[in-house]
ZAMARBA-499753 format. One record per residue (C-alpha): residue in one letter; residue number from 1; x negated, z negated, y negated. Coordinates in steps of 0.02 Angstrom, whole numbers, plus 32768, in hexadecimal, padded with zeros to 4 digits. Layout:
N
  type  seq    px    pz    py
     A  NUM     X     Z     Y
...
//
This chain:
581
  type  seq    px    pz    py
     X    1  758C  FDB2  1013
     X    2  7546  FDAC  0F59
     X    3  74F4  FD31  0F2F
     X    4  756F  FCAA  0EBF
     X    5  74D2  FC6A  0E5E
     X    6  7509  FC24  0DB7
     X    7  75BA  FC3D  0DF0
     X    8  7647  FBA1  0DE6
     X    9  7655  FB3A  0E67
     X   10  76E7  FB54  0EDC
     X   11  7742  FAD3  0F3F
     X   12  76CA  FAF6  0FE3
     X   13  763E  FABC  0F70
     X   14  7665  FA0E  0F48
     X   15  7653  F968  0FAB
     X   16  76B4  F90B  1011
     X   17  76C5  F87C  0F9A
     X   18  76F2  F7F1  101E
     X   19  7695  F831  10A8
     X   20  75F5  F81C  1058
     X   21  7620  F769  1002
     X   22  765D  F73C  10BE
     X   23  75AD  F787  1112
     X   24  7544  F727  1089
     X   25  759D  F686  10DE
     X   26  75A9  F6AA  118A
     X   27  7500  F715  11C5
     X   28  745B  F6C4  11F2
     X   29  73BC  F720  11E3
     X   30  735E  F71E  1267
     X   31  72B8  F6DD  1235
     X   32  7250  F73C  12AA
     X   33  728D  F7F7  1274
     X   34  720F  F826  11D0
     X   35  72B8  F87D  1189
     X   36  7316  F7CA  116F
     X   37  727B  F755  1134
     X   38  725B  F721  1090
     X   39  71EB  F7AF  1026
     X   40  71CB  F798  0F8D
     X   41  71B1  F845  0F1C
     X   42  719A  F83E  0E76
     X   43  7232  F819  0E45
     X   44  725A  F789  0EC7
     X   45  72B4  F788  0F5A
     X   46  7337  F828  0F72
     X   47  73AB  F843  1005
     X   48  7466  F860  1031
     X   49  74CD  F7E9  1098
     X   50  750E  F869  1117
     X   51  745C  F897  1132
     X   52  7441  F7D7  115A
     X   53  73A7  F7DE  10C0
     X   54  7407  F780  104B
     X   55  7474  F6EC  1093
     X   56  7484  F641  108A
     X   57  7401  F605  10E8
     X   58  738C  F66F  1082
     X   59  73CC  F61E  0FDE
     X   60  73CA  F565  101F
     X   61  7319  F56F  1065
     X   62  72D6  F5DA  0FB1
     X   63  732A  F561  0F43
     X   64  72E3  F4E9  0FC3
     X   65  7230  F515  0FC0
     X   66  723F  F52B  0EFC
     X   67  725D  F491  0EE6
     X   68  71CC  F443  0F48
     X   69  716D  F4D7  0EF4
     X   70  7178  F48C  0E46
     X   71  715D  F3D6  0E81
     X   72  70BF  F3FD  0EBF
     X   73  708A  F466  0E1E
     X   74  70C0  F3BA  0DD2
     X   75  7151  F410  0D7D
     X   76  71D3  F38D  0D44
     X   77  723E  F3E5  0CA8
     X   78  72C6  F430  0CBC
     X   79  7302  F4CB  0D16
     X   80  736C  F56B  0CD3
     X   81  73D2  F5B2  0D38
     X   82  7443  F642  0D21
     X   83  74A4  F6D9  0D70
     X   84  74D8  F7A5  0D58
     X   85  7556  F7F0  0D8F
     X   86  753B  F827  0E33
     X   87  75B3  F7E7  0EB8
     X   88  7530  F78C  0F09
     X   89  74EA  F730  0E8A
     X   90  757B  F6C3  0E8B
     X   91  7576  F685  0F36
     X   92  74AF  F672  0F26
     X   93  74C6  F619  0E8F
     X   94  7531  F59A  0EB5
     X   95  74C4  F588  0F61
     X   96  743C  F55C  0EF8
     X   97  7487  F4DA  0E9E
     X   98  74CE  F47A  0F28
     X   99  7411  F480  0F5E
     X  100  73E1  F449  0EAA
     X  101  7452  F3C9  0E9E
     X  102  7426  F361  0F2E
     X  103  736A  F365  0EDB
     X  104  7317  F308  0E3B
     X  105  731A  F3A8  0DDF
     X  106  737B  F3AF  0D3E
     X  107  73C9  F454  0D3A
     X  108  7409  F4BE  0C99
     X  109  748C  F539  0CBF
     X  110  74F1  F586  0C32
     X  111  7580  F539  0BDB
     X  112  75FD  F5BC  0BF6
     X  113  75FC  F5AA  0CC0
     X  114  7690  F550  0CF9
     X  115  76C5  F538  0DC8
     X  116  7763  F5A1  0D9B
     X  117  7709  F628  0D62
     X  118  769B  F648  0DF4
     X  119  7701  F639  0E72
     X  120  7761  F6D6  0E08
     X  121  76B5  F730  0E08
     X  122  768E  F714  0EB7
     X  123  7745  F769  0EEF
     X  124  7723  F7F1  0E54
     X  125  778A  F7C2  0DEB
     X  126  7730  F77E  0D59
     X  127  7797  F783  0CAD
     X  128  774D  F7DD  0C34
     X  129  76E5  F773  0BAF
     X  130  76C2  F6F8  0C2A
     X  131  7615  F6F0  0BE9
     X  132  75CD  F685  0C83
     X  133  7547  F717  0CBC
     X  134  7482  F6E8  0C64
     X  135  740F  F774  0C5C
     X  136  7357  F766  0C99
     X  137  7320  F76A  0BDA
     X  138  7392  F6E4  0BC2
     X  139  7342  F669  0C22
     X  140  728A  F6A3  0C0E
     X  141  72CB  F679  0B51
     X  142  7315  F5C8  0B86
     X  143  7270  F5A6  0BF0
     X  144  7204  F5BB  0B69
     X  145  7278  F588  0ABD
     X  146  727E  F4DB  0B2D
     X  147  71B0  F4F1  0B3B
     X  148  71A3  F50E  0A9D
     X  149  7212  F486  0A51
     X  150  7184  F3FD  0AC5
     X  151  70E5  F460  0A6B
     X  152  7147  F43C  09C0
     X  153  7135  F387  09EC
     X  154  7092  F386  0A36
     X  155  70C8  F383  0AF7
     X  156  7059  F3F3  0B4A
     X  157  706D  F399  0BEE
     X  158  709B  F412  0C79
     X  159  70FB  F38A  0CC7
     X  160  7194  F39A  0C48
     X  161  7185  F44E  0C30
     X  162  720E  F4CC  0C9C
     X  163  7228  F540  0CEC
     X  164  72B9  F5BD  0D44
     X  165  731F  F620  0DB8
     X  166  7373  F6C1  0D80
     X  167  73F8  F6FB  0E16
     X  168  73E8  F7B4  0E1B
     X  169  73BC  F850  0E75
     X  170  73A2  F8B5  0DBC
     X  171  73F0  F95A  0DC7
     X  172  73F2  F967  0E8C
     X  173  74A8  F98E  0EEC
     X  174  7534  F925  0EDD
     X  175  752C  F8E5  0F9A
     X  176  7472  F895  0F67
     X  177  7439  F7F4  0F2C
     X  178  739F  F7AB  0EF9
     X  179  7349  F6FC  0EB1
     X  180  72B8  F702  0E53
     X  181  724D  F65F  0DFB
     X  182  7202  F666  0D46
     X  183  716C  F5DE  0D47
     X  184  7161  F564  0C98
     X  185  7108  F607  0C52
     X  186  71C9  F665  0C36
     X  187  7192  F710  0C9A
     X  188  7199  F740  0D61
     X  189  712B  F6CD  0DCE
     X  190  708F  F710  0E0B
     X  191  7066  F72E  0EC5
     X  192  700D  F686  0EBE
     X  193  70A9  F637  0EB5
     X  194  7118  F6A5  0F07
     X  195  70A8  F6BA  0FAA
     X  196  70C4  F5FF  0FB6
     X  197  717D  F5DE  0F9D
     X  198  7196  F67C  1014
     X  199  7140  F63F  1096
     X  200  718C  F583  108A
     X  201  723A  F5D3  1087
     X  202  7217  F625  111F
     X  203  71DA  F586  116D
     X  204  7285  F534  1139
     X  205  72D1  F5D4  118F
     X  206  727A  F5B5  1228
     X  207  727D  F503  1228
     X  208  7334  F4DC  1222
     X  209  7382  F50E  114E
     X  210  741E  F4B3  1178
     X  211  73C1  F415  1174
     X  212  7391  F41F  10C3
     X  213  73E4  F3A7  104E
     X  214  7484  F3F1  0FF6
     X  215  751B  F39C  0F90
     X  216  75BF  F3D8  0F8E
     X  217  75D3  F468  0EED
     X  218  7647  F403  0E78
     X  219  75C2  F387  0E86
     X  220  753E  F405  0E61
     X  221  7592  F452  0DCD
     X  222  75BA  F3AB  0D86
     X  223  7500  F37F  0D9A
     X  224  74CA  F41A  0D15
     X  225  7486  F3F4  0C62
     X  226  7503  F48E  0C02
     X  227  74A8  F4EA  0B8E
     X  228  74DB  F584  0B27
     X  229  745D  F60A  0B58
     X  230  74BD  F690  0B00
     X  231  74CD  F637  0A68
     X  232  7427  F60A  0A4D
     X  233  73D3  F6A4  0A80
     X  234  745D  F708  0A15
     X  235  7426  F692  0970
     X  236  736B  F6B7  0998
     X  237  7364  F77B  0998
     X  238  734D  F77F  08D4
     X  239  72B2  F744  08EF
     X  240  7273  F7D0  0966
     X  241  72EB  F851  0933
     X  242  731E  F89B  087F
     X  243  73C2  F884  0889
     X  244  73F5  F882  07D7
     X  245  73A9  F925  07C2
     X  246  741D  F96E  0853
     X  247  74A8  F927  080C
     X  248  7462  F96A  074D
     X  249  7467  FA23  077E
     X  250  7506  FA16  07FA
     X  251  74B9  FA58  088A
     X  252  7529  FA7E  0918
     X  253  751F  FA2A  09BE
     X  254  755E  FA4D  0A67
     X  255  751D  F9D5  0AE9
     X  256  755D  F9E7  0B8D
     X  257  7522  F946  0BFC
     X  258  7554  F9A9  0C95
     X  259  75B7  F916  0CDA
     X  260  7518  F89E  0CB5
     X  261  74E4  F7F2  0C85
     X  262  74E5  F83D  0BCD
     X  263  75AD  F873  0BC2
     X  264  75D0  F7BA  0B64
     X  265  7509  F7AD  0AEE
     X  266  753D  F866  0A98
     X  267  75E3  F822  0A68
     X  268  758E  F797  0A1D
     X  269  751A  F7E1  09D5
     X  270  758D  F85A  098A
     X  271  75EA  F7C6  0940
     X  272  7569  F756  08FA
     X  273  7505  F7E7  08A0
     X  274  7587  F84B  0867
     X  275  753C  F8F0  0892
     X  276  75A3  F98E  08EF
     X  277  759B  F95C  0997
     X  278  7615  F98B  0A1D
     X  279  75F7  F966  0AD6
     X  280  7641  FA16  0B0F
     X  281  7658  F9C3  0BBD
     X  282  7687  F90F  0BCB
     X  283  76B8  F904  0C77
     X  284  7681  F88B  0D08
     X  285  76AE  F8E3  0DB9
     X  286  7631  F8AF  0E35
     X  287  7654  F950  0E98
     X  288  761D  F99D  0DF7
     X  289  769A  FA25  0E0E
     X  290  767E  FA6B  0D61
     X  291  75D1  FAB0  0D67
     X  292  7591  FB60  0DAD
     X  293  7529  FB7B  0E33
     X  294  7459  FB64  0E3E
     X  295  73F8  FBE6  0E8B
     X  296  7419  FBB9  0F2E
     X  297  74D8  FBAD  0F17
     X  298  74CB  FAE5  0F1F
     X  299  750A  FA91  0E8D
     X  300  748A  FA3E  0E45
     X  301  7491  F9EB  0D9A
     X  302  73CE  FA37  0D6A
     X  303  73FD  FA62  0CA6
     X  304  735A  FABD  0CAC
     X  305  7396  FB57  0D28
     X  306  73EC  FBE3  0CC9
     X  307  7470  FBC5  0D6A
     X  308  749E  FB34  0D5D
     X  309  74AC  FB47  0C93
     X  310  7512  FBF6  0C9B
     X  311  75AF  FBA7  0C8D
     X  312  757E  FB4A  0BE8
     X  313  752A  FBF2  0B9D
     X  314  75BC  FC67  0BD5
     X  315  763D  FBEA  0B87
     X  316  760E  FB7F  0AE2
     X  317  7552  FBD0  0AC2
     X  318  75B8  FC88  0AB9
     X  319  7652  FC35  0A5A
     X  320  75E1  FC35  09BA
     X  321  761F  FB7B  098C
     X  322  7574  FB2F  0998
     X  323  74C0  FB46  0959
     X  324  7467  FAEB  09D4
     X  325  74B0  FABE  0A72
     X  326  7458  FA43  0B00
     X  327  7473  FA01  0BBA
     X  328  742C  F97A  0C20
     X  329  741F  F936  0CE3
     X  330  7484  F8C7  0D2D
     X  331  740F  F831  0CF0
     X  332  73EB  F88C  0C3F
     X  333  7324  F87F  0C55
     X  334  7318  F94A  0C59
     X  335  735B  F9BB  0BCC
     X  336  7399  FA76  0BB6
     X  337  7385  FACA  0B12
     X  338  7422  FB60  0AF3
     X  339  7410  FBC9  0A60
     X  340  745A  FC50  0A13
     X  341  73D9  FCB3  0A3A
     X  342  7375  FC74  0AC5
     X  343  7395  FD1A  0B25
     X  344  7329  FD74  0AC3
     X  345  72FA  FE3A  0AEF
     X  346  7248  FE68  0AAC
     X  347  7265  FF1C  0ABA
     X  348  7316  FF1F  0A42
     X  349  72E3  FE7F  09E1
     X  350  738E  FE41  09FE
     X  351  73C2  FD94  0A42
     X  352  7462  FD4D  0A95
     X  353  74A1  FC9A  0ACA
     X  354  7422  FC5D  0B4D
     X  355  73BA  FBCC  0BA4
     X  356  7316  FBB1  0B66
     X  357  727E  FBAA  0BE5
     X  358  724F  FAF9  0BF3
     X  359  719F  FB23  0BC8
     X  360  71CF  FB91  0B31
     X  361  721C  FB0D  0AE8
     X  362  718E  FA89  0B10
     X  363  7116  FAED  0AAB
     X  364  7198  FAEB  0A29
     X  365  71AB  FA35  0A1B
     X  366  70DA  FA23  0A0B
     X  367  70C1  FAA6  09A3
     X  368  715A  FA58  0925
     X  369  7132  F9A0  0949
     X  370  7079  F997  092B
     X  371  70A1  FA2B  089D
     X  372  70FE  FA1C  0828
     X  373  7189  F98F  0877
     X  374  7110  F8E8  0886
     X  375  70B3  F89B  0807
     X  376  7041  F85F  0896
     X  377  6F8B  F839  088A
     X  378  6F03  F894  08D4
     X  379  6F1A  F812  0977
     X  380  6F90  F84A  09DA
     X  381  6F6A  F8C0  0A68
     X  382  6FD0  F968  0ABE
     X  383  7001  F93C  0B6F
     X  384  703D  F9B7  0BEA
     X  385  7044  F9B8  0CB1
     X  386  6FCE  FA4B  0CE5
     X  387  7041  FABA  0D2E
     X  388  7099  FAC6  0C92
     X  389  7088  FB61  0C3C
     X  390  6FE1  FB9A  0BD1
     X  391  7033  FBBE  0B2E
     X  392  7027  FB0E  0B0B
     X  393  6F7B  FB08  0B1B
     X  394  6F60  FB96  0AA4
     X  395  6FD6  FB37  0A29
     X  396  6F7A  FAAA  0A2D
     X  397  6EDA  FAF5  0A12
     X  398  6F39  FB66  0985
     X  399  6F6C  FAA8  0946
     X  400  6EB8  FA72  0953
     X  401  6EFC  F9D8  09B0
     X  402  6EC0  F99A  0A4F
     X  403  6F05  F9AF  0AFE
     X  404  6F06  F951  0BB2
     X  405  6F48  F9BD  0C49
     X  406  6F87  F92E  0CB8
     X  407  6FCF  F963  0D8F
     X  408  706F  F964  0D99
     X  409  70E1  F8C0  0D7D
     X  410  7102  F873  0CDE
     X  411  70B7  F7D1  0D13
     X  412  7027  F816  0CD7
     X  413  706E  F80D  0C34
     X  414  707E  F761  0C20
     X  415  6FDD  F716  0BE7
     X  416  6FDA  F78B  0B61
     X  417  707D  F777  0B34
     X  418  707E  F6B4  0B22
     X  419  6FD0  F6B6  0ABF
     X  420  7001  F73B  0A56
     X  421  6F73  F7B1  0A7D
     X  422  6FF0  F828  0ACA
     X  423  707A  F876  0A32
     X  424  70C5  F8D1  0AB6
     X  425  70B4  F8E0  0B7E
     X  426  7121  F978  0BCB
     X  427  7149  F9C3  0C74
     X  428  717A  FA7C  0C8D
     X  429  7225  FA3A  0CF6
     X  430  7269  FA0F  0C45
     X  431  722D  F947  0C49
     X  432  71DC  F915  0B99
     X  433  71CB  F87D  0B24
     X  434  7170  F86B  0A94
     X  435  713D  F7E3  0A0B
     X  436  71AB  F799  098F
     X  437  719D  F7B2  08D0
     X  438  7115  F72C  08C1
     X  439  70B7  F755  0957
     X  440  7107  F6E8  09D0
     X  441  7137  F6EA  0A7E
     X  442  71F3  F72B  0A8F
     X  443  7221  F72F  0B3C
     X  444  7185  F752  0BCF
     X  445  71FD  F7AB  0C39
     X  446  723D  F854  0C14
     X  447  72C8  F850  0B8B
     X  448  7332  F8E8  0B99
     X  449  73B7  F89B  0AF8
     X  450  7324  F898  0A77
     X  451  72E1  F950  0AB4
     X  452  738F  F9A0  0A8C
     X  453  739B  F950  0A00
     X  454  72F2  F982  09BE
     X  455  7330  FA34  09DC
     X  456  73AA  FA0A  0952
     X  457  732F  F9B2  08ED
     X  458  72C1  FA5E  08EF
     X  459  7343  FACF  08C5
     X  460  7381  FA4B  0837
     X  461  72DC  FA4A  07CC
     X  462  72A1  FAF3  07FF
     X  463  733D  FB5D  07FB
     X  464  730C  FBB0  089D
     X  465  7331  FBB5  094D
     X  466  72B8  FB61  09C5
     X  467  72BD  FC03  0A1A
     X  468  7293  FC5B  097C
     X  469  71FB  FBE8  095F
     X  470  71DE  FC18  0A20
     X  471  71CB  FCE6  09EE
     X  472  7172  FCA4  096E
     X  473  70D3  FC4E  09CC
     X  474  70E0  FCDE  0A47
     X  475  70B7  FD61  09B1
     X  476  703E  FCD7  098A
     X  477  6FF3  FCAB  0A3C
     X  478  701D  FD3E  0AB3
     X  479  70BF  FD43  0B17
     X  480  70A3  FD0B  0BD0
     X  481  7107  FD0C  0C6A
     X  482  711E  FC64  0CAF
     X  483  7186  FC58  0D7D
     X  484  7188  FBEC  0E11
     X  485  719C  FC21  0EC9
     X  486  7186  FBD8  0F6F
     X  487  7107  FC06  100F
     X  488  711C  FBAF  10BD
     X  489  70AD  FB52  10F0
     X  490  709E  FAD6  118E
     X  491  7084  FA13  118A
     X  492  6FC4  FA41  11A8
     X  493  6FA3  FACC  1132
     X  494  7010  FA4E  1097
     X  495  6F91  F9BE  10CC
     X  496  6F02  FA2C  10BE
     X  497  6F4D  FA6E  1023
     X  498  6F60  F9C0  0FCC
     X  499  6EA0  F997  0FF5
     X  500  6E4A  FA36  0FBE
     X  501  6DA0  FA2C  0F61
     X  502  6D5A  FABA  0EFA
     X  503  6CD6  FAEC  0F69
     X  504  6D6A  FB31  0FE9
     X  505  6D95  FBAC  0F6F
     X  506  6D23  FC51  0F90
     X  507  6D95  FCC7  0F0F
     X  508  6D32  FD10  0E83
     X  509  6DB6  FD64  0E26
     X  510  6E8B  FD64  0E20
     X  511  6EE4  FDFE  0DF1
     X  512  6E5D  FE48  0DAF
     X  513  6E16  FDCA  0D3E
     X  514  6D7A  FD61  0D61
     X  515  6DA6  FCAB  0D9C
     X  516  6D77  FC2B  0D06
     X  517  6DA9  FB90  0D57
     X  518  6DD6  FB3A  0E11
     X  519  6E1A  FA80  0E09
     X  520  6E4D  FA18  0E68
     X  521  6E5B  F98C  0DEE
     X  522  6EB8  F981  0D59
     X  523  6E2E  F9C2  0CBF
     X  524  6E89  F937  0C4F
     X  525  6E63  F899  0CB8
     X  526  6E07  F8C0  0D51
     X  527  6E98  F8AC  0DBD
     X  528  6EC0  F904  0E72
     X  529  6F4F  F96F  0E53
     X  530  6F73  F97E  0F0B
     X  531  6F50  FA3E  0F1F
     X  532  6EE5  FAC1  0EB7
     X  533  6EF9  FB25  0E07
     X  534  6E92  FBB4  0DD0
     X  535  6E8F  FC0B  0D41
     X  536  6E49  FCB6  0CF7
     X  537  6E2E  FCE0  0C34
     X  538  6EED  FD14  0C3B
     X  539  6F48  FCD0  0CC8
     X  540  6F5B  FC4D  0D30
     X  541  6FA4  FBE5  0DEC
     X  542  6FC7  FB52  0E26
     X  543  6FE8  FB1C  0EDC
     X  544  7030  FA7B  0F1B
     X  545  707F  FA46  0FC2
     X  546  713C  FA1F  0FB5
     X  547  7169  F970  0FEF
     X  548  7213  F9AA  1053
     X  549  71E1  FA58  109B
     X  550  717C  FABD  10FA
     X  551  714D  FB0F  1053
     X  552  70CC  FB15  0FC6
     X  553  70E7  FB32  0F0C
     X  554  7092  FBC7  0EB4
     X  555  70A5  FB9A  0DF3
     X  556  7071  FC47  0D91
     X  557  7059  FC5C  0CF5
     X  558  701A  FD1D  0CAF
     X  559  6FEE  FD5B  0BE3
     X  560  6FE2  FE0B  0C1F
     X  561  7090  FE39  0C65
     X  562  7122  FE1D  0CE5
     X  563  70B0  FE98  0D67
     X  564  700F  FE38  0D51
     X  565  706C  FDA0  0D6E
     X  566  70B1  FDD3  0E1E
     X  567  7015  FE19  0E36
     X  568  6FBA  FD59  0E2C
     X  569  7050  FD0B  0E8C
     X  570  7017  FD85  0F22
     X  571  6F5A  FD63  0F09
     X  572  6F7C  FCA8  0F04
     X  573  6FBA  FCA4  0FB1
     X  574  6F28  FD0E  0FF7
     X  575  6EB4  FC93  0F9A
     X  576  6F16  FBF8  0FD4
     X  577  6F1B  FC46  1089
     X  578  6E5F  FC5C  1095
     X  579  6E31  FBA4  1049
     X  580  6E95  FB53  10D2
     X  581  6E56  FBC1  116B
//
């Protein structure tokens, strides 16, 4: 059978919308099987109810050990709280409240949620406009314009500051859930504080969750401070953003939220700036019935795969109504860049409608934003996760700016972010943020909204295509060939893996070219990036252990061609092989 890759979803594809709302109720996890604990990734806690990883129990005793969590970090503001759009989320949400509620935490929860209008989302049948879902930018923004508002009166007392919850499972299947916590800092808790609240939600597991304190919903939802998330993230993008100048030279937009938190902000945003916006998909289905299949024919709402995006190129990228078009995750904190000629072939110099490779357009964004785009000062710094790809350091060096390869996670982001040392901090999955106009923190989680729009930004006061600008720093830089791809491995060999030290390495050379470097910690802050990277004068690999599977990663990355690129991805495994025997 062919493979239906970046086909539509057929009936046989989507979930049983009451089953798994009734498993999230009526399962247990048992505490003892490693599949159905608490684990915290780096993106919270993900799971599905019919696999018993995401129920109630595990809600009650997160939200549970949260709570205790910030008391004892002394933690008395306030706490966001929002939701996307997968069918999960709404269960676990409310959950969390009733949890919540029976505490002394005063909990912020957007104005637009009404009881009516989740019980409609938790059967699927949401109304369109019914603007209750928050993306993960838009609380990181709430955390920290709260924050903010104390420093502006001289509070800098921890005790007042808060914090949040963002209910999601990003771009993973509809059947999953997830719960993650955002510290008074705005961006993804460290494993400090995750390792902690994992481990005292198990405890609660173990120990008996039905005995922690809960009040009745209504009670709960009547309980919640309403604030206008949207709104006031909406009214703040000018600041980060040029938005007049997109709405000056009549750019073109598409954005496609891909049944996301962001189907209700690009409305508004559309509406309060004026500019030519259209959300080309503003549909809520939490079988998400109207995307096209990821590489492994699962739908999956990653608006970084070319699969999962086909539907969006084939249809309004190739209609030739928009300039620029855009698409997020289901929590909006990733972005995917479609242009009109993204699908570029070097031989014919000719482009069609395509995806842009998340690290293409990363190098993009630095090159344009500490170019020509910021009036920044000298300050700021170029972040980038390590396994993202090595154009960006020769555009940074081209830029004569400096730049900090941090492991993988965008926590590592965050310092930088909030003191303004970083301008920008990127991952190659498509996760970014960057500083404001004045050099500001924005958001210290990764803002998919204000990447897409910067695509329109660029092509507004440069008259080109990001993926123009792209073919133009490869004539500039080299063009390189940049892929993922998966070895097994067993629970031994990944631990090994994880703790390697340079010394373990023996390889002199990879694909030909002498080895320049072997880390195992990050070169831009010393940290242990869980696995090993080694580079040559022209290519490069990365290996990490996957959290889930018997597998490791082998990130790749080659200047000389496709050929030489395969040819490191085969070397990397012998070299990984003979550091763990």
């Amino acid at each position: 059978m062919a493979n239906r890759a970046g086909q539509p979803a057929v009936e046989s594809d989507l979930i049983d919308i009451k089953d798994v709302v009734d498993k999230y109720y009526e399962l247990e996890p048992d505490v003892n099987s490693p599949a159905e604990k608490v684990v915290f990734g780096t993106s919270g806690h993900r799971g599905g109810s019919q696999r018993k990883s995401f129920n109630e129990a595990h809600i009650v005793a997160i939200t549970a050990a949260i709570a205790e969590y910030r008391l004892n970090q002394g933690i008395h503001g306030p706490l966001m709280i929002g939701f996307d759009t997968h069918l999960l989320s709404i269960p676990a949400f409310k959950t969390a409240l009733e949890v919540l509620g029976a505490t002394e935490i005063e909990y912020h929860i957007d104005s637009h949620v009404t009881k009516e209008l989740l019980d409609l989302a938790e059967q699927g049948k949401a109304p369109e406009g019914c603007a209750i879902w928050t993306p993960t930018p838009g609380i990181s923004h709430a955390i920290l314009k709260y924050n903010s508002l104390l420093n502006d009166k001289g509070i800098m007392d921890k005790a007042q500051m808060s914090d949040g919850i963002v209910v999601t499972p990003s771009h993973n299947p509809p059947t999953d859930g997830g719960f993650k916590y955002n510290p008074e800092h705005g961006g993804p808790a460290d494993s400090d504080a995750t390792k902690v609240i994992a481990a005292r939600a198990n405890e609660i597991l173990a120990s008996g969750w039905k005995d922690v304190k809960r009040i009745d919903f209504d009670s709960a939802l009547a309980k919640a401070v309403l604030v206008d998330f949207r709104d006031d993230y909406v009214k703040d993008l000018k600041n980060i953003v040029d938005m007049q100048a997109i709405k000056d030279a009549g750019v073109r937009i598409g954005a496609d939220p891909l049944g996301g938190a962001s189907v209700d902000y690009w409305g508004e945003i559309a509406k309060q700036y004026g500019i030519n916006l259209t959300v080309v998909n503003p549909k809520v289905d939490p079988t998400f019935r109207f995307m096209t299949l990821d590489w492994d024919e699962k739908i999956r709402m990653d608006c970084s795969s070319k699969f999962s995006m086909a539907g969006l190129v084939a249809g309004a990228a190739s209609s030739g109504k928009y300039d620029i078009l855009t698409g997020n995750d289901a929590d909006s904190d990733r972005h995917g860049i479609v242009t009109t000629d993204a699908d570029f072939d070097y031989k014919t110099k000719t482009g069609k409608p395509g995806l842009m490779n998340p690290n293409h357009f990363l190098a993009v964004a630095i090159s344009y934003l500490f170019g020509e785009g910021r009036n920044w000062s000298d300050r700021p710094k170029i972040g980038k996760t390590l396994v993202s790809s090595s154009l960006i350091d020769r555009v940074a060096e081209g830029l004569n700016k400096p730049l900090v390869e941090v492991p993988v996670g965008f926590k590592w982001f965050v310092p930088g972010l909030i003191d303004g040392s970083f301008g920008f901090g990127g991952e190659e999955s498509a996760g970014a943020s960057y500083l404001r106009f004045n050099e500001k923190v924005w958001t210290t989680d990764k803002d998919g909204l204000i990447m897409a729009l910067l695509a329109s930004e660029i092509f507004a006061k440069t008259g080109k295509t990001p993926s123009q600008i792209h073919r133009e720093l490869v004539t500039k830089y080299g063009q390189s060939w940049y892929a993922r791809i998966d070895a097994p491995a067993t629970l031994e060999e990944k631990d090994k893996l994880s703790k390697l030290s340079p010394e373990q390495v023996t390889a002199e050379t990879l694909a030909g070219e002498e080895i320049t470097a072997k880390m195992t910690k990050a070169p831009g802050n010393g940290a242990a990036i869980g696995g090993l990277k080694v580079t040559t004068k022209n290519a490069w690999f990365a290996a990490r252990p996957s959290g889930t599977e018997n597998v490791y990663k082998i990130y790749a990355e080659s200047f000389i061609s496709e050929e030489h690129l395969a040819q490191v991805q085969y070397e990397a495994k012998a070299v990984v092989a003979k550091a763990l025997s």
